[in-house]
Structures are given as structure tokens and as C-alpha cells.
Steps between C-alpha positions, in 0.01 A plus 500: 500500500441336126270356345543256244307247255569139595404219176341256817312592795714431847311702735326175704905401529666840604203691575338816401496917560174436626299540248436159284401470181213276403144640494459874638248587735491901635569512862627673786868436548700585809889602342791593678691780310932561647703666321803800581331856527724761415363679746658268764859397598705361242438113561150557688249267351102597563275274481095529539188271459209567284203412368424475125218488253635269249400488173648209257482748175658794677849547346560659864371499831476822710531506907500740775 
């Protein structure tokens, strides 16, 4: 995954991460975290379901 800096907004047309921008409000979010372990099969993906305290200043958000 990348992330880059667009000059125009296009998330209403191709939609977002999940998180959109606009005014901030600190809230419980429900994420969904996959990725490859290495502690799994070579291919394996993992995948769980969390909840998170989000905070709109954090430069990162922890979960369990």
C-alpha cells in the first residue's frame, strides 16, 4: 500500500480507506487489520477485527 498527495479531492468519486477527511470527531472505530504473518505459510493471509479509540491528532493508532 501507498499513500500519496492528490492536488483535488476524489474520494466522494472513487471512495475512501475509511477514514474521511472533513471535520474530526474521536470515536470508536471497528478496523479490520490482514496482512501475511511470518509466522504462517508462505501465502497465508490473517486477518482480524478490532475495535479502536481513534484520535484525529494521533500520528498512529494502536490496537489489540
Amino acid at each position: 500500500m501507498a499513500v500519496i498527495k492528490l492536488k483535488s479531492a476524489i474520494g466522494a468519486k472513487t471512495g475512501t480507506l475509511g477514514l474521511k477527511g472533513g471535520e474530526c470527531v474521536k470515536s470508536k472505530l471497528q478496523v479490520v487489520i490482514s496482512g501475511y504473518p511470518s509466522d504462517k505459510p508462505e501465502g497465508d493471509c490473517a486477518m482480524t477485527t478490532c475495535m479502536v479509540d481513534y484520535k484525529c491528532s494521533a500520528d498512529a493508532t494502536p490496537h489489540t
